[in-house]
C-alpha positions in Angstrom: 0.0 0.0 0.0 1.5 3.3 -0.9 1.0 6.2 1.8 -1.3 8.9 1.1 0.4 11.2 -0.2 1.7 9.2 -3.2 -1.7 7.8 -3.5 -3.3 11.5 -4.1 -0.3 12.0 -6.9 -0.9 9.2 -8.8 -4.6 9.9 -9.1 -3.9 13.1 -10.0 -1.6 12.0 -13.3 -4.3 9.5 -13.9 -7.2 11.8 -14.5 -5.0 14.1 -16.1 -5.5 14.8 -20.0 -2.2 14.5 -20.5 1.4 14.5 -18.9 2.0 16.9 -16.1 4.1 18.3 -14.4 4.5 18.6 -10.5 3.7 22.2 -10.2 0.3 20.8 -11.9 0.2 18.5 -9.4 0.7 21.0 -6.6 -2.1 23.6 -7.9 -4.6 20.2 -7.9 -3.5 19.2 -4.5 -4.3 22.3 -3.3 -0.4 23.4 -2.6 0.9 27.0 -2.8 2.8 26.9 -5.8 3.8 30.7 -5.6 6.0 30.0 -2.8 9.1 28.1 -3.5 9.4 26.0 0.0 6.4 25.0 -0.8 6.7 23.5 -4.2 10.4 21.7 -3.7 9.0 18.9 -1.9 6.0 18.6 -4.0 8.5 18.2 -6.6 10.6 15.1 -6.2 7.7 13.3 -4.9 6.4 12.0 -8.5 10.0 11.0 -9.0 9.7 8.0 -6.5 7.0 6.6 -8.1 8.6 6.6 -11.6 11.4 4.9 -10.8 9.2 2.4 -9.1 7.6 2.5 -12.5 4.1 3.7 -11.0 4.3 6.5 -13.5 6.3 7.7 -16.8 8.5 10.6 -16.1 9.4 12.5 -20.0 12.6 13.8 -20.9 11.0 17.3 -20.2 10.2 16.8 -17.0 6.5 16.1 -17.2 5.0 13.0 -16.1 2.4 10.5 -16.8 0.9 6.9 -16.2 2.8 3.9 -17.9 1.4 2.8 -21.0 
């Protein structure tokens, strides 16, 4: 079972329309992307589940499910 909080981020990509990226992620989740302490953490989180491959991460930095 994955903890919350990686739970919530995969749902997120998965109802995307497309790749995201974590700032994306942040702004559904309800995190204050404006400030910079805020977002830093947000953004390695959707790097665990990639390499776990949970999720796709794109040369560009944007992410998505596996196909």
């Amino acid at each position: 079972m994955l903890p919350p909080d990686y739970q919530r981020i995969l749902a997120v990509v998965r109802e995307a329309a497309g790749p995201v990226m974590a700032r994306q992620v942040g702004e559904v989740l309800g995190v204050d992307v404006r400030v910079r302490a805020r977002l830093e953490p947000l953004c390695g989180k959707p790097v665990r589940p990639a390499d776990r491959g949970w999720l796709r991460k794109l040369p560009d930095g944007r992410f998505t499910t596996r196909l």
